[in-house]
Steps between C-alpha positions, in 0.01 A plus 500: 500500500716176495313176592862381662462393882751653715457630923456883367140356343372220729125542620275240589290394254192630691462817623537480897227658682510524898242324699225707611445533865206464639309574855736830538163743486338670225801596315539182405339425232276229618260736727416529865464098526770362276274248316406324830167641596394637829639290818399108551741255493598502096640831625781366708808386424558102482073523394587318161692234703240264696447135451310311231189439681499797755184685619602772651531388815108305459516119566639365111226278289766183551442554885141561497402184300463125659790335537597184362714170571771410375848551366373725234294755740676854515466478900719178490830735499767439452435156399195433702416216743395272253753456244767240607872509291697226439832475296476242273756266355473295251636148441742547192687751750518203715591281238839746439596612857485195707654147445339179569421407844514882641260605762295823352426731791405875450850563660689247218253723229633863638875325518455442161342811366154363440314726757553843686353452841475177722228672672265509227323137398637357246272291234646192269336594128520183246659694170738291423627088523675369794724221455669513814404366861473755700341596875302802485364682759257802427177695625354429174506270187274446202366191408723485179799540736401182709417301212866550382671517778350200618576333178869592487444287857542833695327603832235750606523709806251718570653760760200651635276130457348374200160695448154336511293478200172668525231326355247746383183470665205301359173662413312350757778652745527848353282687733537265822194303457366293266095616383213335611336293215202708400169211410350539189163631473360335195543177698179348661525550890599083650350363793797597756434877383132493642 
Protein backbone atom coordinates (compact mmCIF):
# COMPACT_ATOMS: atom_id res chain seq x y z
CA UNK A 1 0.00 0.00 0.00
CA UNK A 2 1.51 3.32 -1.35
CA UNK A 3 1.78 6.18 1.22
CA UNK A 4 1.08 8.66 -2.03
CA UNK A 5 -2.02 11.07 -1.40
CA UNK A 6 -4.37 11.11 -4.19
CA UNK A 7 -8.79 11.57 -4.06
CA UNK A 8 -9.11 7.52 -4.53
CA UNK A 9 -7.44 7.41 -0.69
CA UNK A 10 -8.55 10.56 1.20
CA UNK A 11 -10.15 9.87 4.77
CA UNK A 12 -10.15 12.07 7.55
CA UNK A 13 -7.68 11.57 9.84
CA UNK A 14 -10.22 10.53 12.53
CA UNK A 15 -12.62 8.12 12.18
CA UNK A 16 -16.14 9.98 11.88
CA UNK A 17 -18.68 8.73 14.17
CA UNK A 18 -22.40 10.13 14.03
CA UNK A 19 -23.76 11.96 16.94
CA UNK A 20 -25.84 9.98 19.15
CA UNK A 21 -29.36 11.04 19.61
CA UNK A 22 -30.76 11.30 22.56
CA UNK A 23 -34.48 11.67 24.25
CA UNK A 24 -35.90 9.37 21.20
CA UNK A 25 -37.04 6.44 23.92
CA UNK A 26 -35.33 3.48 25.10
CA UNK A 27 -33.74 2.52 21.94
CA UNK A 28 -31.59 5.05 22.30
CA UNK A 29 -28.99 4.29 24.02
CA UNK A 30 -29.21 6.70 26.84
CA UNK A 31 -32.43 5.01 28.62
CA UNK A 32 -35.96 6.05 29.39
CA UNK A 33 -34.65 9.65 30.66
CA UNK A 34 -31.82 10.55 28.36
CA UNK A 35 -29.35 11.57 31.13
CA UNK A 36 -31.77 14.27 32.45
CA UNK A 37 -33.50 12.70 35.37
CA UNK A 38 -37.15 12.58 36.09
CA UNK A 39 -39.10 16.02 35.24
CA UNK A 40 -38.13 19.51 37.13
CA UNK A 41 -36.88 22.17 35.34
CA UNK A 42 -33.11 20.74 34.37
CA UNK A 43 -35.42 18.59 32.25
CA UNK A 44 -36.54 21.21 29.83
CA UNK A 45 -35.12 22.58 27.10
CA UNK A 46 -33.34 26.17 27.45
CA UNK A 47 -32.85 24.64 31.55
CA UNK A 48 -28.95 25.07 31.12
CA UNK A 49 -29.59 28.66 29.87
CA UNK A 50 -30.69 31.01 32.95
CA UNK A 51 -28.86 33.94 34.30
CA UNK A 52 -25.84 34.14 36.58
CA UNK A 53 -27.53 34.75 39.75
CA UNK A 54 -31.03 33.13 39.08
CA UNK A 55 -33.14 31.29 41.73
CA UNK A 56 -35.49 29.70 40.12
CA UNK A 57 -37.91 32.03 40.08
CA UNK A 58 -37.12 32.77 44.34
CA UNK A 59 -36.22 36.46 45.07
CA UNK A 60 -32.00 36.39 44.01
CA UNK A 61 -29.44 36.93 47.19
CA UNK A 62 -28.43 40.53 45.33
CA UNK A 63 -32.22 41.48 45.78
CA UNK A 64 -32.76 40.17 49.14
CA UNK A 65 -29.77 41.96 50.82
CA UNK A 66 -29.79 45.86 52.04
CA UNK A 67 -29.22 48.09 49.60
CA UNK A 68 -26.62 50.56 49.38
CA UNK A 69 -25.78 54.24 48.06
CA UNK A 70 -24.04 55.11 45.63
CA UNK A 71 -22.70 54.86 42.13
CA UNK A 72 -21.26 51.51 42.83
CA UNK A 73 -24.65 49.77 44.26
CA UNK A 74 -26.02 47.05 41.73
CA UNK A 75 -29.62 48.79 42.12
CA UNK A 76 -28.07 52.08 40.73
CA UNK A 77 -28.68 50.68 36.98
CA UNK A 78 -27.76 51.60 34.52
CA UNK A 79 -25.55 54.11 35.95
CA UNK A 80 -27.41 54.88 39.07
CA UNK A 81 -28.60 58.21 40.55
CA UNK A 82 -25.53 59.02 42.09
CA UNK A 83 -22.79 58.92 39.73
CA UNK A 84 -22.50 62.23 37.73
CA UNK A 85 -20.29 62.09 34.08
CA UNK A 86 -18.48 64.71 32.80
CA UNK A 87 -16.21 64.81 29.62
CA UNK A 88 -13.14 66.14 30.44
CA UNK A 89 -10.66 68.19 28.49
CA UNK A 90 -7.60 68.95 29.22
CA UNK A 91 -5.56 72.13 28.71
CA UNK A 92 -2.71 70.99 26.23
CA UNK A 93 -5.80 70.15 23.85
CA UNK A 94 -6.59 73.70 24.36
CA UNK A 95 -3.25 74.80 23.97
CA UNK A 96 -3.35 73.08 20.10
CA UNK A 97 -6.97 73.73 18.92
CA UNK A 98 -7.68 77.24 19.77
CA UNK A 99 -5.65 80.49 19.09
CA UNK A 100 -5.17 83.28 21.40
CA UNK A 101 -8.03 85.33 22.39
CA UNK A 102 -10.80 82.52 21.37
CA UNK A 103 -13.84 82.14 23.47
CA UNK A 104 -13.93 78.23 24.72
CA UNK A 105 -17.57 77.19 24.91
CA UNK A 106 -18.67 73.44 24.97
CA UNK A 107 -20.07 74.27 21.42
CA UNK A 108 -16.32 75.79 20.16
CA UNK A 109 -14.93 72.18 22.04
CA UNK A 110 -17.50 69.80 19.92
CA UNK A 111 -16.64 72.22 16.67
CA UNK A 112 -13.35 71.27 17.24
CA UNK A 113 -13.49 67.63 18.05
CA UNK A 114 -12.72 67.87 21.73
CA UNK A 115 -16.12 66.50 23.03
CA UNK A 116 -19.12 64.31 21.73
CA UNK A 117 -22.19 65.80 23.27
CA UNK A 118 -22.98 69.52 24.27
CA UNK A 119 -25.48 68.10 26.52
CA UNK A 120 -23.22 66.42 28.79
CA UNK A 121 -21.02 68.87 31.34
CA UNK A 122 -18.02 69.42 30.33
CA UNK A 123 -14.96 69.71 33.02
CA UNK A 124 -11.51 71.84 32.31
CA UNK A 125 -8.62 69.16 33.68
CA UNK A 126 -5.04 71.00 34.21
CA UNK A 127 -2.63 68.28 32.21
CA UNK A 128 -0.89 70.33 30.38
CA UNK A 129 0.63 74.36 30.08
CA UNK A 130 -1.39 77.08 28.70
CA UNK A 131 0.32 79.86 27.16
CA UNK A 132 -2.45 81.37 25.49
CA UNK A 133 -5.32 83.81 26.74
CA UNK A 134 -8.17 82.29 26.42
CA UNK A 135 -12.13 82.61 27.75
CA UNK A 136 -13.35 79.45 28.99
CA UNK A 137 -16.56 78.58 29.89
CA UNK A 138 -17.30 75.07 31.56
CA UNK A 139 -19.50 73.17 34.26
CA UNK A 140 -16.37 72.17 35.83
CA UNK A 141 -12.60 72.97 36.30
CA UNK A 142 -9.87 71.77 38.62
CA UNK A 143 -7.93 73.87 40.63
CA UNK A 144 -4.74 73.18 38.49
CA UNK A 145 -6.77 74.41 35.49
CA UNK A 146 -7.53 77.87 37.19
CA UNK A 147 -4.19 78.31 38.45
CA UNK A 148 -2.98 78.16 34.77
CA UNK A 149 -5.43 79.50 33.08
CA UNK A 150 -5.47 82.32 35.23
CA UNK A 151 -1.80 82.68 34.87
CA UNK A 152 -1.71 82.59 31.07
CA UNK A 153 -4.19 85.80 32.11
CA UNK A 154 -7.24 83.71 30.94
CA UNK A 155 -10.84 83.76 32.39
CA UNK A 156 -13.04 81.40 34.39
CA UNK A 157 -16.64 80.82 33.70
CA UNK A 158 -18.36 78.64 35.62
CA UNK A 159 -21.61 77.69 33.54
CA UNK A 160 -23.72 76.26 36.11
CA UNK A 161 -22.08 78.90 39.14
CA UNK A 162 -18.97 78.50 40.90
CA UNK A 163 -19.57 75.82 43.76
CA UNK A 164 -19.35 76.60 47.51
CA UNK A 165 -16.70 75.15 49.57
CA UNK A 166 -17.89 73.06 52.37
CA UNK A 167 -16.12 73.45 55.39
CA UNK A 168 -16.25 70.26 57.28
CA UNK A 169 -17.93 70.51 60.43
CA UNK A 170 -16.12 71.09 63.76
CA UNK A 171 -16.26 68.61 66.56
CA UNK A 172 -18.19 70.57 68.75
CA UNK A 173 -20.78 70.80 65.70
CA UNK A 174 -20.77 67.17 64.63
CA UNK A 175 -23.84 65.98 66.32
CA UNK A 176 -25.83 69.44 66.52
CA UNK A 177 -24.94 70.38 69.94
CA UNK A 178 -22.11 71.00 71.72
CA UNK A 179 -21.86 68.63 75.39
CA UNK A 180 -22.49 69.94 78.57
CA UNK A 181 -19.22 70.29 80.63
CA UNK A 182 -19.39 67.40 83.06
CA UNK A 183 -17.74 68.91 86.94
CA UNK A 184 -15.18 66.99 88.30
CA UNK A 185 -15.75 65.00 91.27
CA UNK A 186 -12.44 64.95 93.01
CA UNK A 187 -12.95 68.71 93.34
CA UNK A 188 -14.11 70.03 96.82
CA UNK A 189 -17.86 71.21 96.47
CA UNK A 190 -17.51 75.73 96.47
CA UNK A 191 -19.79 77.82 98.25
CA UNK A 192 -22.24 78.61 95.15
CA UNK A 193 -22.71 74.65 94.91
CA UNK A 194 -24.32 74.50 98.52
Amino acid sequence: MSDELNLSSLKPAQARKDRKRVGRGLGSGKGRYSGRGIKGQKSRSGSHKMPAGFEGGQMPIDMRLGKLRGNTSADAMPIGPFRTYSQPVNLRQLEERFEAGDEVTPETLKAKGLIRKVRVDVKILGVGELTKKLSISAHGFSKTAQKKIKRADGTVTWLRGEPKAVSAPSAKTARGKSKPAVPDLDDPPSDDDA
